[in-house]
C-alpha positions in Angstrom: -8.7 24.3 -5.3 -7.5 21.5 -3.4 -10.5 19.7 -3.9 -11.2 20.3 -7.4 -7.4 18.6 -8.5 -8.2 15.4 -6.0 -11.9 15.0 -7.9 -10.3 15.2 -10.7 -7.9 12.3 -9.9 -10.2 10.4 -8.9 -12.5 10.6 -12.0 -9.7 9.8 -14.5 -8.6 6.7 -12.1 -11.9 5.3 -12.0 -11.1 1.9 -13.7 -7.9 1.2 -11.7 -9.5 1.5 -8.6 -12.5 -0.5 -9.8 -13.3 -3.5 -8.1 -12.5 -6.7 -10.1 -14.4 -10.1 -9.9 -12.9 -13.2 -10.0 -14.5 -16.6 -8.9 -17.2 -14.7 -7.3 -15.1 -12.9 -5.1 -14.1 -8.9 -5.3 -10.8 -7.5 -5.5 -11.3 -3.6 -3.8 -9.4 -2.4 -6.8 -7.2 -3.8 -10.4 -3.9 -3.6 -8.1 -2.1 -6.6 -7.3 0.9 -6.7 -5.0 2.9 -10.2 -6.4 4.8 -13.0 -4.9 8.3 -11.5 -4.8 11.0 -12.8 -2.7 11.3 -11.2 1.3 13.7 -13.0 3.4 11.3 -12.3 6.4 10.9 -15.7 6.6 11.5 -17.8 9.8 12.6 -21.4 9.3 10.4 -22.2 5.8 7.7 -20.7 7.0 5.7 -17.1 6.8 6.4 -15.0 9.7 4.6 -12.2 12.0 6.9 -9.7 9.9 5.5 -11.1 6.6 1.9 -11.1 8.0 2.8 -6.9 8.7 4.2 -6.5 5.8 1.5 -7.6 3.1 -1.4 -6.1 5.7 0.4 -2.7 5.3 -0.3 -2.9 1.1 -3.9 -4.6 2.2 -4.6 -1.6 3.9 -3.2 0.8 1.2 -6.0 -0.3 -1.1 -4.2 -3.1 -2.8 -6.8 -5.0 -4.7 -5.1 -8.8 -4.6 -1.9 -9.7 -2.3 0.1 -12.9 -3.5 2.5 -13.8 -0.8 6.2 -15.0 -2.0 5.8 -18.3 -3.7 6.1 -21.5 -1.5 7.7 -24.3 -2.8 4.9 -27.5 -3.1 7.7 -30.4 -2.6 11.0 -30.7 0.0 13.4 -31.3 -3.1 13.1 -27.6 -3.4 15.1 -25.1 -1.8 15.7 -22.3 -3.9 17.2 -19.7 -1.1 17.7 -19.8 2.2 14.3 -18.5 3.9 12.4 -20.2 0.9 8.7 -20.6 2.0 7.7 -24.4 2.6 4.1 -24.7 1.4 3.8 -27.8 4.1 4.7 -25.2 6.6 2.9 -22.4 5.8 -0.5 -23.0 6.6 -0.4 -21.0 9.9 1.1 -18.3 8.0 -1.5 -18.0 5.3 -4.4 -17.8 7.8 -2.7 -15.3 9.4 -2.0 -13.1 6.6 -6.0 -13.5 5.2 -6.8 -12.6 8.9 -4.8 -9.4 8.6 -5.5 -8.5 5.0 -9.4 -9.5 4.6 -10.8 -6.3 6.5 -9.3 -4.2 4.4 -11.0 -6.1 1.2 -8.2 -7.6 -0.5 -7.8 -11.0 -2.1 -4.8 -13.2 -0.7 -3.6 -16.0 -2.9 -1.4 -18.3 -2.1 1.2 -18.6 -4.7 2.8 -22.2 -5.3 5.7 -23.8 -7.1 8.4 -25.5 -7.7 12.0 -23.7 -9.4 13.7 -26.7 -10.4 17.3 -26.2 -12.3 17.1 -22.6 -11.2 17.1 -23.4 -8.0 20.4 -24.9 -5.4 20.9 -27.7 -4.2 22.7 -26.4 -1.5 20.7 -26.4 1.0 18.3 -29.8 0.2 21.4 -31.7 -0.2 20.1 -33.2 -3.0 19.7 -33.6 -7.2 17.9 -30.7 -8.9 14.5 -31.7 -10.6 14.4 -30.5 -14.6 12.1 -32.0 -17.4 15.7 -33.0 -19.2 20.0 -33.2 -17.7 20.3 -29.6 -19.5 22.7 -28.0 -17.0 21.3 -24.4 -15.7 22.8 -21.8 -17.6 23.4 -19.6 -13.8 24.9 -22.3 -11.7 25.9 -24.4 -14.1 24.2 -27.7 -12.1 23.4 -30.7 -13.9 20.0 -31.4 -13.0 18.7 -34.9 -13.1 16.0 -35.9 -15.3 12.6 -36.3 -13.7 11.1 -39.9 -13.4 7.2 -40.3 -13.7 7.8 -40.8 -9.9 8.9 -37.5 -9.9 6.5 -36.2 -11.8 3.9 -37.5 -9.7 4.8 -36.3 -6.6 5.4 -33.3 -8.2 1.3 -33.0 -9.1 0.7 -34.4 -5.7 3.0 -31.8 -4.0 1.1 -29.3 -5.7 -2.8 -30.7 -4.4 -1.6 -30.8 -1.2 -0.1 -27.2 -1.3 -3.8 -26.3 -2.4 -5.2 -28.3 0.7 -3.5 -26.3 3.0 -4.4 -22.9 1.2 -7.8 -24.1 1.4 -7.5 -25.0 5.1 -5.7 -21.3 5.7 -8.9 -19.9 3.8 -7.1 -18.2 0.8 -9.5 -16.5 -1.9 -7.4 -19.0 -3.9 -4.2 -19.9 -5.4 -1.7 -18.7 -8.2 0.8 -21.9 -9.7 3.9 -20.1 -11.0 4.7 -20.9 -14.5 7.1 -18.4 -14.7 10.6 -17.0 -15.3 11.9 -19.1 -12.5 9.9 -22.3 -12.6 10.1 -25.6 -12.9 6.7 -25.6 -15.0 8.0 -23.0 -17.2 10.9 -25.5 -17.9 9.2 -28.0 -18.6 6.9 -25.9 -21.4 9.9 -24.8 -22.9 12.6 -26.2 -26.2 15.3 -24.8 -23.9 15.2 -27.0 -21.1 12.7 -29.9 -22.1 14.1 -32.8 -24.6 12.2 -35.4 -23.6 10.7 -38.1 -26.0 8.0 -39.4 -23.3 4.8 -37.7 -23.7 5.5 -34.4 -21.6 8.4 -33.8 -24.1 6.0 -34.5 -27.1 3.2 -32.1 -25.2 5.0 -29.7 -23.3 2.5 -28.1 -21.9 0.9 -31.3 -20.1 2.3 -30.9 -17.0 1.2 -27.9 -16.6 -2.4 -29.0 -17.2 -2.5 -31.5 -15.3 -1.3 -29.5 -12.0 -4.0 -26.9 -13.1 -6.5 -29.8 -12.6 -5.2 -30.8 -9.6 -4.9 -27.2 -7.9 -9.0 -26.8 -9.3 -10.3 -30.2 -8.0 -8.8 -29.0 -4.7 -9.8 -25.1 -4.6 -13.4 -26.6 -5.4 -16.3 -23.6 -6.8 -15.4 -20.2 -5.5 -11.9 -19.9 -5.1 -9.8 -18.5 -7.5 -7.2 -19.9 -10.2 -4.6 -17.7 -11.1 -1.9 -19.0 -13.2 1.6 -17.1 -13.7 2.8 -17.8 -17.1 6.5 -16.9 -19.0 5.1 -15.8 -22.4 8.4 -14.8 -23.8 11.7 -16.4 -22.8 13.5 -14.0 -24.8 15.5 -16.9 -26.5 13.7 -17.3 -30.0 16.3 -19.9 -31.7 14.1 -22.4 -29.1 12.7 -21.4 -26.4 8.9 -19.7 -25.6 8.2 -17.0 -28.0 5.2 -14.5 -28.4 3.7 -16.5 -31.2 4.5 -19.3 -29.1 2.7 -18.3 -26.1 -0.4 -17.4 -28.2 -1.1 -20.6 -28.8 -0.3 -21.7 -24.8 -2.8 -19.4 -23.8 -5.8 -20.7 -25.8 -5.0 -24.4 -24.1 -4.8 -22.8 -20.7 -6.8 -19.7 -20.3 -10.2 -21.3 -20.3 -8.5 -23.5 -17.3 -8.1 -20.6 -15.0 -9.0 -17.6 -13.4 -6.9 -14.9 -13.8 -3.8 -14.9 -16.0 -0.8 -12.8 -15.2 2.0 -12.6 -18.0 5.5 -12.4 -17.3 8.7 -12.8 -19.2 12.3 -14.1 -19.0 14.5 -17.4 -18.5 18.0 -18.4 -17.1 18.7 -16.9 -20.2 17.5 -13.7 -19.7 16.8 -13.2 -16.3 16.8 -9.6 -16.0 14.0 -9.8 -18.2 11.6 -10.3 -15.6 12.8 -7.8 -13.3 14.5 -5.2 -15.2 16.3 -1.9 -13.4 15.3 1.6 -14.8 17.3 1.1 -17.8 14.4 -0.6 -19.3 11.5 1.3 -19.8 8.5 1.2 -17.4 5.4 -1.1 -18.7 8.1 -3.3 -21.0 5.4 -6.3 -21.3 2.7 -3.9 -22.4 2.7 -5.4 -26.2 3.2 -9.1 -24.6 0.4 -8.6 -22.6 -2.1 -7.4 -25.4 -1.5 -10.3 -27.7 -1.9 -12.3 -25.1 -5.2 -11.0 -24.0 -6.8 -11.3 -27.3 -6.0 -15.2 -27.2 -7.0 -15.6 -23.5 -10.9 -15.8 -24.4 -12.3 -13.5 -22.1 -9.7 -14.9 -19.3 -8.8 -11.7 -16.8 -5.2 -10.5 -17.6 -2.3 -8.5 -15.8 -0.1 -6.4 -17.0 3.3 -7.0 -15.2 6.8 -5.3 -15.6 8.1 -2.6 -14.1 4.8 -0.6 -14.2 5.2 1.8 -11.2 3.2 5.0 -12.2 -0.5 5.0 -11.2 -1.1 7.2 -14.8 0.6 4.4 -16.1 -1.2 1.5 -14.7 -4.6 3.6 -16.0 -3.3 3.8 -19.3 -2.9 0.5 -19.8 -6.6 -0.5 -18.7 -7.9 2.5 -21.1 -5.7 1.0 -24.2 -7.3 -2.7 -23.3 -4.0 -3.6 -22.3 -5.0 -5.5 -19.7 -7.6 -6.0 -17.3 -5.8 -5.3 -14.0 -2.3 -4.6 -13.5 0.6 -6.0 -11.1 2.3 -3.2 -9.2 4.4 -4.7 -6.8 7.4 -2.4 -6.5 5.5 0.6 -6.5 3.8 -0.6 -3.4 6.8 -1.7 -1.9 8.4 2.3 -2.5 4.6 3.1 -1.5 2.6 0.9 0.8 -0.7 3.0 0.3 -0.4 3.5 -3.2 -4.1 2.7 -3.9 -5.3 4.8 -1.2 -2.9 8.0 -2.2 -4.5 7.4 -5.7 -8.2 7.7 -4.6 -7.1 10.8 -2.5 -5.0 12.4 -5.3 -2.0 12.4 -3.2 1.4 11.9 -5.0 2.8 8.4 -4.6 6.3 7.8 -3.1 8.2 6.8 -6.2 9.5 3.7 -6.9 13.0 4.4 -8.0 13.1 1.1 -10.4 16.8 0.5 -8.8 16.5 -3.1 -7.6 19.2 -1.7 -4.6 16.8 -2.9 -1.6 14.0 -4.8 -2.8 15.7 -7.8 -4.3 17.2 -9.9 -1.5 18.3 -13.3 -3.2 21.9 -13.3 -2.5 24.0 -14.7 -0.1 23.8 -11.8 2.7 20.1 -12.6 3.4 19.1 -9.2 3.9 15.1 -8.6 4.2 13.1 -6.9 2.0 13.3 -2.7 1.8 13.2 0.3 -0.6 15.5 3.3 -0.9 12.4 5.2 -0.8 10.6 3.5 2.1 13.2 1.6 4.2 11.5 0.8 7.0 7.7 0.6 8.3 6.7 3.9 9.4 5.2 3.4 12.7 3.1 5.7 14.6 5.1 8.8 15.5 5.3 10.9 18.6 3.7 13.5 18.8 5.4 16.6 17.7 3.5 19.4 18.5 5.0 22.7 20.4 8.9 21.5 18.9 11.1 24.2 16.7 13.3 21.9 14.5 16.1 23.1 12.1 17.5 20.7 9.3 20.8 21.4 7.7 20.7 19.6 4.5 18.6 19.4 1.8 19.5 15.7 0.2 17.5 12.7 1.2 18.7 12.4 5.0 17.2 15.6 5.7 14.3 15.8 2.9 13.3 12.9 4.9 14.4 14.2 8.7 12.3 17.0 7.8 9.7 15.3 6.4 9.1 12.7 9.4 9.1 15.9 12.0 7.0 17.7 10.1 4.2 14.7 9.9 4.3 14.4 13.9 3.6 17.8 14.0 6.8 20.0 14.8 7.3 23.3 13.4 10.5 22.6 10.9 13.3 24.6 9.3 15.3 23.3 6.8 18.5 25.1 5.4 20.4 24.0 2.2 23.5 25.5 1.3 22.8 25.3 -2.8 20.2 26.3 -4.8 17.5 23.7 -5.1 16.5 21.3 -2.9 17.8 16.5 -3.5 21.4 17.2 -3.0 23.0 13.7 -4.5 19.5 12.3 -5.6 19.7 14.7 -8.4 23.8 13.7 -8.7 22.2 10.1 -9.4 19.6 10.8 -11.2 21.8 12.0 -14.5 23.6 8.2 -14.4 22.0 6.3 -17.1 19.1 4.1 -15.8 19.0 6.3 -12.9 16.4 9.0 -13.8 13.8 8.2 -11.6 15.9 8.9 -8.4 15.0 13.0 -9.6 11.1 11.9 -9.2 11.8 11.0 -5.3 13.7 14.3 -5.1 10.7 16.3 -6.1 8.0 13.7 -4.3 10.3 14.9 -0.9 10.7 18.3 -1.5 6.9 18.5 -2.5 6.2 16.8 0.5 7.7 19.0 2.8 6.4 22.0 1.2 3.0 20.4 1.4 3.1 19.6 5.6 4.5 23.6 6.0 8.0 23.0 6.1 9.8 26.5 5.8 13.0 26.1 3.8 15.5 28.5 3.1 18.0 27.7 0.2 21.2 29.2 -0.7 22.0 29.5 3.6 24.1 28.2 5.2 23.6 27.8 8.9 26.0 27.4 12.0 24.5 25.0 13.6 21.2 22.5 13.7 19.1 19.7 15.7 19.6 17.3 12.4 22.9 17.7 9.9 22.3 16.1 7.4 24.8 17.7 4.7 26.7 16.2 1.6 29.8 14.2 1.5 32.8 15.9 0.8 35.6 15.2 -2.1 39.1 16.3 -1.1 40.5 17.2 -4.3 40.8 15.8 -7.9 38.0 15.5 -10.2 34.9 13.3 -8.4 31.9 11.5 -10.2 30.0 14.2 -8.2 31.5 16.8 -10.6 31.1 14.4 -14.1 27.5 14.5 -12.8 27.2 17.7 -12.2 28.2 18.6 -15.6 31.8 20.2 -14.2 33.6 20.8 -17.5 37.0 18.2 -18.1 39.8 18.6 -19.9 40.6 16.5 -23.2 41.8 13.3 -23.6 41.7 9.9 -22.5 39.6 9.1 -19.1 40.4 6.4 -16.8 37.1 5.9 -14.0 38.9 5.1 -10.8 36.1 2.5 -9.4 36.9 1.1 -5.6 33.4 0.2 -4.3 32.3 -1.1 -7.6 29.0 0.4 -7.3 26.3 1.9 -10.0 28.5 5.1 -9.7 31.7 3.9 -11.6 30.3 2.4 -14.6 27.5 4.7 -15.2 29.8 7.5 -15.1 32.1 5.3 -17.9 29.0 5.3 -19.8 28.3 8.8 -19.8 31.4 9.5 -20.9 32.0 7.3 -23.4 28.4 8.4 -24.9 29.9 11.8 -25.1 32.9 10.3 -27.3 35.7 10.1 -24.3 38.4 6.9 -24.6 37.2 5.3 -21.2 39.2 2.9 -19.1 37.1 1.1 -16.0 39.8 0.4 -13.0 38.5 -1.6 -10.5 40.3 -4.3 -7.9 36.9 -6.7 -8.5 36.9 -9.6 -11.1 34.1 -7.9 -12.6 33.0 -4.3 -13.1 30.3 -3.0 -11.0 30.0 -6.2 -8.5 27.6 -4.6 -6.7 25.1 -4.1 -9.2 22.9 -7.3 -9.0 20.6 -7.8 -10.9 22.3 -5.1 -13.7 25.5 -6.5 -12.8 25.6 -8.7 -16.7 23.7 -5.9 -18.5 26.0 -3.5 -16.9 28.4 -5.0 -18.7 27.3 -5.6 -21.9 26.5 -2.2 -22.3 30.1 -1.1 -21.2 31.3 -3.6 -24.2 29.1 -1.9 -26.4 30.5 1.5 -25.3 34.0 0.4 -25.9 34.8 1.1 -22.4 38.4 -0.9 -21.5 37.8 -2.9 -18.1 41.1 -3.4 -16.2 39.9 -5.5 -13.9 41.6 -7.2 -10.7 44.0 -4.2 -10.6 45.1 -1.0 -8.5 44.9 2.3 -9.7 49.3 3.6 -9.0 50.2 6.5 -10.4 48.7 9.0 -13.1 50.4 11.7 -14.9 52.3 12.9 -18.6 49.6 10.9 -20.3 49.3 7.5 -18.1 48.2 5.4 -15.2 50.1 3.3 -14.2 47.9 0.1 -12.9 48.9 -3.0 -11.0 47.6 -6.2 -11.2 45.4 -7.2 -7.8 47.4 -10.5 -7.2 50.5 -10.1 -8.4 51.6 -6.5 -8.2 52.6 -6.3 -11.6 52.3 -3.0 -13.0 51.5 -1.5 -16.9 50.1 1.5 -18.2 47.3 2.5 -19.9 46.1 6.1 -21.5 45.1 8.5 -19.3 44.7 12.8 -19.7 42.2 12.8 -16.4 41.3 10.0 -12.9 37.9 10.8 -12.0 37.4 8.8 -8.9 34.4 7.1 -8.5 35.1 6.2 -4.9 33.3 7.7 -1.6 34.1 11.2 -0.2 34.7 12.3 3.8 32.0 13.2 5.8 30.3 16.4 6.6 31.3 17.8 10.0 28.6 17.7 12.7 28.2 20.1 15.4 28.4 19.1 18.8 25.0 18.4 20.2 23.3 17.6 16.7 22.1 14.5 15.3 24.0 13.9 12.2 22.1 11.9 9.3 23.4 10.9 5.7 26.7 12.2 4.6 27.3 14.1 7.6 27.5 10.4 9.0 29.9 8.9 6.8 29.1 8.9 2.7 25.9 6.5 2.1 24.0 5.2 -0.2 20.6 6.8 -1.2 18.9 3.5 1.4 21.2 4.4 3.8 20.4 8.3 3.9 17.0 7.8 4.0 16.4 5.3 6.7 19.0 7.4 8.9 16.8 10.7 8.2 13.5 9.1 9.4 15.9 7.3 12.4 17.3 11.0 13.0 13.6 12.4 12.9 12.7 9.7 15.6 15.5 10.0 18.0 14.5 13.7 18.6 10.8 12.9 18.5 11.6 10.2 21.3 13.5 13.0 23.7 10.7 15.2 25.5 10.6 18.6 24.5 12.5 21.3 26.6 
């Protein structure tokens, strides 16, 4: 039967995991794995850890690898560990070294950010087409000289050089959401009245014929191009980009749409409250102007079904799944095999890094590589706890080989993933809940629900909530009483303002409390949308302030800095805050909750460190 469903799989796959030709060479499958910011980075330059990391998709199947773009001139220093492109030679040949056994095509992705990008660390002016300050940092950027604009071209041929050196497959120039080329093509930021402000676009072209006089015949040209800015009073539209692509598909390779500005930024990397595949309608009009020109699909598509669907409807010849290969480094392979593919959760918690903490790259699904195990065989395990700690415990032992018991207290098997899962955005979080309790089912695990046990070799159970009405319970669908709600939101995390939304959907007067400047300052990326939606709601944010005193139909609230109290309506507090910890036996390995509350990252990579730590003590 077994092998019946994975033949099946694999027939209805076929043009996803068809090989693709570009330049002459051949991509193993229509799979990319984009340039995508990392922080594994040492100095400017591509590390050992980034050579791993993009093998580990190579090896997964992944049909083209684009390393995280490298900035082609010194004036740019968009973060911290920003690759250099003069530095990154080394680090290029390395990575083709690692990936090319396995078939895949490594370009090296250039470019230049411009206003979007700090001058904090260069020390020096930011390079725009035009003084239009950058609508994130504010920064006045200074006007670019033909000097500039030279060295600018220049810095872009020699990035090529290097590639070329490194032995790439070929190159991808970043025109997009974030680029300094992208800028210049656009109303928004370019108000020049030299010629690249009369033709916008000329810049662009004449890097393009720069980057192909150095890649020479048989390397490829893939170009990365914003198609929708998503500000129409003036900046790139649709219609707009039609046109663009007609001057500048026959110029390239492979074409790979994208979308967003300053102005919009979350549109190029939207969380799961924007719907999986959003550029599929971008892309299409922009394949029928590209000539014949190879297109991708990019945005959010994380589903292999998906990504097929796309190629069947002529969406798109080939399609960009980066985050689904960061949640799932063998994506490609599990999709010839017709094994289920880690979901990607489409929360943007782990896997995007640019902020001032530095933290590498990760996934609340996947949060660390997953090294060769021990070997397991001969052990008795039991796992207490069926959330994602012990799912994944559980799951790890059971992959080495141990003979595994897991006992959860409830009913059903995800513990807070499925919590999560009913906040708005968050639905996805339920798919890794059934991906981990399908995959311990599928490796033998014996699990026992509604039991509870006295003791265990891995706790792993859920946090606990002293008293008062929790999130945990809104989520649940605990019932409340009438009347006006304040969300008592500490941590300022997804939890506090989804629940707001929720109820203020369901037609509750909401007041947000939090002692931040802004609600939900831990949402990154969401962080502004998060926002606007609570606007929309009509949810009251009483920010900067301390939650008192509640009761006879108030809170009492006090202002952050200056202790000054006032009231506001309230018939309920639900705190949004973290509970207690579970209590852990003496002589178990506690995971998750049982260790303090966590995060859904934080479970699971303490799971698969619990899972280790008894796999590295020999066996009694």
């Amino acid at each position: 039967m077994q092998r019946v469903a994975a033949g099946r799989a694999r027939a209805a796959l076929t043009g996803l995991l068809d090989p693709l030709v570009l330049a002459g060479r051949t991509a193993p499958s229509r799979v990319l794995f984009g340039p995508h910011e990392t922080n594994l980075g040492r100095g400017r330059a591509l590390s050992p850890r980034h050579v791993a990391y993009y093998a580990r998709r190579a090896a997964g199947g992944c049909g083209i690898v684009v390393p995280e773009t490298a900035s082609v001139h010194v004036s740019d220093h968009p973060y911290e560990r920003a690759p250099l492109a003069a530095d990154c030679g080394p680090g290029w040949a390395a990575v083709v070294a690692a990936c090319r056994p396995h078939g895949a095509l490594v370009l090296a992705s250039l470019g230049h950010t411009g206003a979007q990008g700090t001058s904090g660390h260069a020390q020096t002016a930011l390079w725009a087409p035009s003084a239009v300050p950058d609508v994130v940092t504010r920064e006045v950027p200074v006007p670019m000289e033909q000097a500039e604009v030279d060295a600018l071209v220049a810095g872009f041929a020699a990035a090529t050089r290097i590639a070329v050196a490194a032995d790439t497959d070929g190159v991808e120039v970043d025109a997009g959401a974030r680029s300094l080329l992208r800028q210049f093509a656009s109303g928004l930021t370019n108000s020049r009245t030299d010629a690249y402000g009369a033709d916008r676009l000329r810049l662009l072209r004449e890097v393009l014929a720069a980057v192909r006089a150095e890649l020479g015949p048989g390397r490829v040209l893939a170009l990365r191009l914003c198609c929708d800015e998503e500000a129409p009073w003036a900046g790139i539209t649709p219609e707009l980009a039609v046109g663009h692509v007609r001057a500048l598909a026959p110029l390239v390779d492979l074409l790979v749409v994208v979308r967003g500005s300053g102005l919009a930024p979350s549109a190029h990397r939207p969380d799961g409250h924007t719907p999986p595949g959003f550029n599929a309608d971008l892309t299409r009009s922009v394949r029928a102007a590209a000539g014949g020109t190879p297109v991708v699909l990019q945005g959010s598509v994380v589903d292999v079904a998906a990504a097929q669907r796309a190629l069947d409807d002529g969406v798109a010849d080939a399609v960009e799944m980066t985050r689904a290969q960061i949640a799932d480094a063998d994506l490609v392979r599990r999709a010839r095999a017709g094994v289920p593919v880690r979901p990607c959760t489409l929360c943007n918690q782990a896997c995007q890094v640019r902020d001032v903490r530095n933290p590498p790259v990760s996934c609340v699904a996947d949060p660390s590589d997953e090294d060769a195990l021990p070997d397991g065989a001969g052990r008795r395990v039991t796992v207490v706890g069926g959330g994602p700690a012990g799912l994944e415990a559980a799951r790890v032992l059971a992959s080495a080989g141990a003979d595994v018991r897991l006992v959860e207290r409830s009913g059903r098997l995800g513990g807070a993933l499925r919590l999560v899962a009913a906040l708005p955005g968050r639905a996805r979080f339920a798919d890794l809940a059934d991906w981990l309790a399908g995959e311990v089912a599928r490796l033998g695990v014996r699990v026992e629900l509604r039991t509870a046990a006295e003791g265990g070799d891995v706790v792993a159970m859920g946090a606990r909530w002293p008293g008062g009405v929790s999130a945990a319970d809104v989520l649940a669908g605990g019932e409340l009483p009438p009347g006006p709600v304040v969300v008592h939101d500490p941590v300022g995390g997804p939890a506090g303002v989804g629940v707001a939304e929720l109820l203020a959907a369901a037609g509750r007067q909401v007041t947000l409390v939090t002692p931040d400047e802004v609600a939900g300052v831990r949402l990154g990326g969401d962080l502004a949308p998060a926002n606007a939606r609570l606007a929309r709601a009509g949810v009251r944010r009483e920010t900067g302030s301390v939650l008192r005193a509640a009761g006879g139909g108030v809170a009492v609230l006090a202002d952050r800095w200056t202790g000054e109290e006032r009231s506001v309506p309230c018939a309920l507090v639900v705190d949004a805050g973290p509970g207690l910890p579970g209590e852990v036996p003496p002589g178990a390995v506690a995971a998750g909750d049982a260790v303090a509350p966590r995060t859904v990252l934080e479970a699971v990579l303490e799971g698969r460190r619990a899972a280790r730590a008894l796999l590295a003590v020999p066996p009694r």
